[in-house]
N, C-alpha and C positions, 0 to 999 in steps of 0.2 A: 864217343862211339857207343852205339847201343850193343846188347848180347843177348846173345840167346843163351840159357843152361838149361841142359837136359840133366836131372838130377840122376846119376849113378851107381852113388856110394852103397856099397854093400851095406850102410844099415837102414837101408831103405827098402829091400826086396826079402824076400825068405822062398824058399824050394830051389835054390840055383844048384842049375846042374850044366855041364859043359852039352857045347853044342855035337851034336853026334857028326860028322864028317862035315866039318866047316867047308872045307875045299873043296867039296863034291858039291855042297851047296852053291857056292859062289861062283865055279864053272857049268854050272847050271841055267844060271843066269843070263840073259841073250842083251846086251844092251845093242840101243837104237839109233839110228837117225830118222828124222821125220818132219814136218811140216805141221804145223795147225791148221786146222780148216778152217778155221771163220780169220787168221790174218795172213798164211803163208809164211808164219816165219821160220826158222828151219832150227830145229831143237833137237836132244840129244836126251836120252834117257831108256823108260822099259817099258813096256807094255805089261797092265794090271794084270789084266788074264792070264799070262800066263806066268807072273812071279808068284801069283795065286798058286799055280800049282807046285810052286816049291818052298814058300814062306808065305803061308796064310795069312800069317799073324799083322802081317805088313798091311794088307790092303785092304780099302773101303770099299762096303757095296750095300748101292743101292737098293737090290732086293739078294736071294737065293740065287740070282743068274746074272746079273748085270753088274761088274765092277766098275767102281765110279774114280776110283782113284790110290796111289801108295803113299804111306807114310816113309818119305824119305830118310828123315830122321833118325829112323830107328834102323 
């Protein structure tokens, strides 16, 4: 079996500070159902734009205005 590790361990980070209203952030959050348009298949997840406006930190963009995509992972 292969694995992913996302490395964690506190001695890998320095400035950690708790997240300010975790739970406010995470009912925040709108997950989806939806379709892709180039095969119709029917998927489940969130829309970049707007988890942009509650965890920036998450998401890729293209330019200043254009999100291209979320780091799930994280």
């Amino acid at each position: 079996a292969n694995a992913l590790v996302m490395y964690s361990s506190r001695r890998f980070k320095t400035d950690i500070k708790p997240i300010e209203e975790p739970l406010y952030i995470i009912q925040s959050l709108e997950g989806v159902r939806y379709a892709w348009k180039e095969t119709g298949i029917q998927d489940i997840g969130f829309i970049a734009e707007e988890v942009g406006k509650v965890i920036p930190e998450v998401v890729s963009y293209e330019d200043e205005e254009n999100a291209s995509g979320l780091d799930y992972s994280r």
